[in-house]
Phi, psi and omega in degrees: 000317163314221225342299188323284170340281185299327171267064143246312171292339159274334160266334166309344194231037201272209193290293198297308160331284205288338179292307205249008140307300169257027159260350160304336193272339144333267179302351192278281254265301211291317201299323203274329185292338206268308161325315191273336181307301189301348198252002173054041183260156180294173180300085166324139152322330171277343183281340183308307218267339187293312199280328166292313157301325168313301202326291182306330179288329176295312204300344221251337170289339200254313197282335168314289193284352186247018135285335160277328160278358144289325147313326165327302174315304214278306162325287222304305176333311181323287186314302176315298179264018170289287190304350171270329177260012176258315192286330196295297175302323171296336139305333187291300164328310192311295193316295193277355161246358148283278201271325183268036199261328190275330165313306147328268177348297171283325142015272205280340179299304187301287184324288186316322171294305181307342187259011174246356171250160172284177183356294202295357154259009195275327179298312186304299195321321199274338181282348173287349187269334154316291198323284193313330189286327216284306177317328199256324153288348174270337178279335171305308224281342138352283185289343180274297184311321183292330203212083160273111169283353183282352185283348175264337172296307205255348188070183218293319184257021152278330169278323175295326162329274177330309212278317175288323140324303171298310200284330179276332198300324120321013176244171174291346187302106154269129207234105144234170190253118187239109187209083188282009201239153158271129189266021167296135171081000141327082186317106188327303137347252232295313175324318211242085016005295156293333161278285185323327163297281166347304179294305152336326186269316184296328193287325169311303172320282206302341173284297179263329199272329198093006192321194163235330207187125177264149157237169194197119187235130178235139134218159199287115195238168181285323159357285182167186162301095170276168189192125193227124147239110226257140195179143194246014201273200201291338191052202214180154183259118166329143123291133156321292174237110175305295188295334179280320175268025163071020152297073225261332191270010161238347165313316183291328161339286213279338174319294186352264146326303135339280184331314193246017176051033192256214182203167190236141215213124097308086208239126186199160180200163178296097177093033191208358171097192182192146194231122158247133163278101168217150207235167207227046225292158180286114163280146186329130174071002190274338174308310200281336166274335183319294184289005158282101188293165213260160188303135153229121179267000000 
């Protein structure tokens, strides 16, 4: 009934309601003074009781809006990387059934020219075919990176797998991934969360720190989800607030985290690497599914 109660008092007191609440009582309150002004009578009880009601419709229209503007921030971070990870896709789409699909294309057209032209071009034709081959993979690897799909097929750490095996292969880095629990039943949200900081961290190492040798730790806690990422590079001084100090890719960490009401932990230093913590608590019941084992029929 407490419920009932409160939301019948929150659409009764919602913005356009309280605006034109007070503005009957307004025009009330002004109509009963300019009545008692003309009759040369005292001040009616009733405009008394008019002006107490504005009063309260203003107190209760002024605590609505600066509740609604302490909350504004944390929706609107929401709202941003809700619309950030729809752009991801929809480039991701773009990339890989638009160009590369035009990219094929010119693929198999050049293999038809090398095998029509003579000799003496033959060397050109095989170096345009390269360009192409090299291009139409960087562009997968592109699309795979805005919109990793393997996280609802293969789950989180298989996906980090794949991302750090690709992402690495060609570096000096030794990397490894520690994960002794099964992540099943993991909350899609909290996966793809948990990959972009990941993904964030390494492309940061990999831009700054110099590292030699990464670690990447996932565990299952009664708590949430922890996720430790580790690096042995030049490391770098925390800013207090990332976004006011152009830090936009730890800036993007802590939406992030903040978004699921979990914390963040960033311990770095000039010359000593950098360890991100973050921890992810289990929304109702995903501890119980987490931990339910799975069916095999």
């Amino acid at each position: 009934m407490y419920a009932s109660l409160k939301s019948l008092i929150t659409r009764s007191v919602s913005r356009g309601n309280a605006r034109r609440m007070v503005l009957v009582l307004c025009l009330g309150s002004l109509s009963l003074s300019l009545w008692a002004y003309a009759r040369s009578s005292p001040l009616p009880l009733a405009v008394l009781l008019l002006n107490a009601a504005m009063l309260l419709m203003v107190g209760l229209q002024q605590w609505k809006s600066r509740k609604a503007i302490r909350f504004q921030p944390r929706e609107l971070a929401e709202r941003l990387l809700q619309v950030q990870e729809n752009e991801r896709h929809r480039l991701s789409r773009e990339l890989h059934d638009d160009i590369g699909q035009l990219l094929t294309a010119a693929k198999l057209q050049s293999d038809w020219l090398q095998r029509r032209l003579p000799d003496d071009l033959q060397g050109q034709c095989t170096v345009l075919c390269n360009t192409l081959n090299e291009t139409l993979a960087k562009v997968r690897d592109v699309s795979a990176i805005l919109n990793p799909r393997q996280l609802s097929s293969l789950g989180l750490e298989a996906s980090l797998r794949a991302h750090l095996l690709k992402t690495l292969a060609n570096t000096p880095v030794h990397w490894s991934l520690e994960c002794q629990q099964r992540l099943t039943g993991i909350p899609e949200e909290m996966a793809v969360a948990a990959f972009r900081i990941t993904q964030e961290a390494v492309t940061n190492m990999l831009r700054h720190a110099q590292a030699n040798n990464l670690l990447v730790r996932l565990q299952r806690l009664p708590e949430g989800l922890s996720l430790m990422v580790c690096d042995d590079g030049q490391g770098f001084s925390p800013a207090s607030n990332p976004a006011l100090e152009g830090q936009r890719g730890m800036a993007g960490m802590c939406e992030r985290v903040d978004q699921l009401g979990g914390t963040l932990v960033v311990s770095s230093q000039p010359g000593t690497g950098t360890r991100i913590d973050a921890l992810f608590p289990w929304a109702p019941r995903a501890l119980e599914r987490a931990n339910r084992p799975k069916v095999i029929e």
